[in-house]
N, C-alpha and C positions, 0 to 999 in steps of 0.2 A: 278226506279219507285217503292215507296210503295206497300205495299197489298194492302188501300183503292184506289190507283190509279188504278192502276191492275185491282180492281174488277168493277171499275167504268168507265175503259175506255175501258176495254178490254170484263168486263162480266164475268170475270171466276174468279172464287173462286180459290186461289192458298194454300192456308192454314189456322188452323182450330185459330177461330175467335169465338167472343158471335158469337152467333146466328148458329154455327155451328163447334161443338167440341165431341169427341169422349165420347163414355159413358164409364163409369169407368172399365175401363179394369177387374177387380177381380170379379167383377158381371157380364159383358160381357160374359165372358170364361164361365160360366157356366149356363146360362140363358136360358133354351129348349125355343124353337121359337124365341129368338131373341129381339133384342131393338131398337127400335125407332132411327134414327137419322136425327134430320131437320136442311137441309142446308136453314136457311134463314138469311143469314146477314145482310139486312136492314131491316130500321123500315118502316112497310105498313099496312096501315089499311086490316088485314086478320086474322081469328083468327078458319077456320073450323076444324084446327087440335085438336085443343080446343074442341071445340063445338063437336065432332065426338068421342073421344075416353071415350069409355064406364067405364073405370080407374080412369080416372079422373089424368091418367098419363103426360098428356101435361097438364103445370097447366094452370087456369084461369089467365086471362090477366088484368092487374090494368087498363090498355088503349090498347086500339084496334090495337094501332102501335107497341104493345109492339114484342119483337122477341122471339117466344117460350121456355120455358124452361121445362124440362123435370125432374118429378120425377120418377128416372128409377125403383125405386122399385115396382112400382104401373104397370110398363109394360111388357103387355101380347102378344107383337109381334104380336098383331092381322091384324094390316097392316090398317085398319079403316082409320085412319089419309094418307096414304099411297094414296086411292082411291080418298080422295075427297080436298087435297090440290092443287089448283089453278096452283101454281107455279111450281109443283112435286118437291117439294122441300123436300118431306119425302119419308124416304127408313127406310127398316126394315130389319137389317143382322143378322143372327143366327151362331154364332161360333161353337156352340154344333152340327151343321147339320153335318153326314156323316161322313167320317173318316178323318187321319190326312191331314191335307194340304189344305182341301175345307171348304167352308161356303156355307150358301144359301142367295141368297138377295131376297127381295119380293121390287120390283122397280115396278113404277108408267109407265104403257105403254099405248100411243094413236096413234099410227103408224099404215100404212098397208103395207106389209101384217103383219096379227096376227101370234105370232107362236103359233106352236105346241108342245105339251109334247113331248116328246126325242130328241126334235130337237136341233141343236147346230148352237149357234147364235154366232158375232160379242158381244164382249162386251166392253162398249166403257166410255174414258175419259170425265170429263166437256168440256174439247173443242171436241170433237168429234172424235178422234184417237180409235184406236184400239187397245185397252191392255192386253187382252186374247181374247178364245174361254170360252164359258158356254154352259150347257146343261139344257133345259127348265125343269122343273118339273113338276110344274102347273100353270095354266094359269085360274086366277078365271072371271069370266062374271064382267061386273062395278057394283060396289056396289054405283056408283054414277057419273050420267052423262053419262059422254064414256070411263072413267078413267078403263082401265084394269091394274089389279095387277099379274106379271107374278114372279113366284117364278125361282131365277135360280141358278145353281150350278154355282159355281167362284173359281176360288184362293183364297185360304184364306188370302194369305199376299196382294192382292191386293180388298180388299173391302174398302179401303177409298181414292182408285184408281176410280174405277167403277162406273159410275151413270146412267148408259142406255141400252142397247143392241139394235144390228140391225140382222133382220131377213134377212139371205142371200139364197134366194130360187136360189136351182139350177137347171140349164135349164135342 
């Protein structure tokens, strides 16, 4: 089976494709807060990533199907895009967070229960597997809707691993 089969029969994004491709690694690595990355590989009429980022970093779209692209110079890992993508199809990783070996993600959460700051969550693959442990950092209120942005610490070699976390409260 192809990747568009894959993504089309199965759902899950198996490698990085337009619409969802790593930001330029030499500007990554050193970028405090972190850059933008939108998993959206098909064409849909959607554009609030756009519309949302105060940068002007996710560019303007020639048509509304168009799949975003990202002028990573222009991004301030504010995570904006992050809160009110539809799809949560955007996440925002900071390579420069904390010392060797960790990053921070700022991922798109509408689950209950909410976590808490210090709390260490499940962090989990596009199909829903379990690929580390994270420890919450912060946990910002919706900047839009019910979309909370939950900052969390990761592995750093596995953040294009990682697209979710689950809260595992213990009895």
């Amino acid at each position: 089976m192809n990747e568009k089969e894959k993504l089309f029969n199965g759902g899950v994004l198996t490698e990085a494709r337009k619409g969802a491709i790593e930001p330029p690694r030499d500007l990554w690595e050193n970028k405090k807060n972190g850059l933008v990355i939108i998993e959206c590989p098909q064409r849909i009429p959607c554009n609030p990533c756009h519309t949302s980022c105060p940068t002007g970093a996710v560019k303007a779209f020639k048509d509304i199907n168009d799949q975003p692209e990202i002028d990573y110079e222009k991004c301030t890992g504010c995570a904006r895009c992050v809160a009110v993508c539809p799809g949560l199809a955007c996440f925002v990783v900071d390579l420069t967070w904390g010392g060797d070996g960790v990053a921070l993600m700022k991922l798109p959460y509408e689950m209950l229960p909410l976590p808490q700051e210090g709390e260490t969550v499940d962090c989990l693959n596009r199909i829903g597997n379990t690929v580390s442990k994270g420890k919450i950092v912060k946990v910002l209120e919706p900047m839009h809707d019910r979309t909370m942005v939950v900052h969390v610490e990761v592995p750093r070699d596995l953040v294009m691993d990682i697209r979710t976390i689950r809260v595992v409260k213990q009895a």
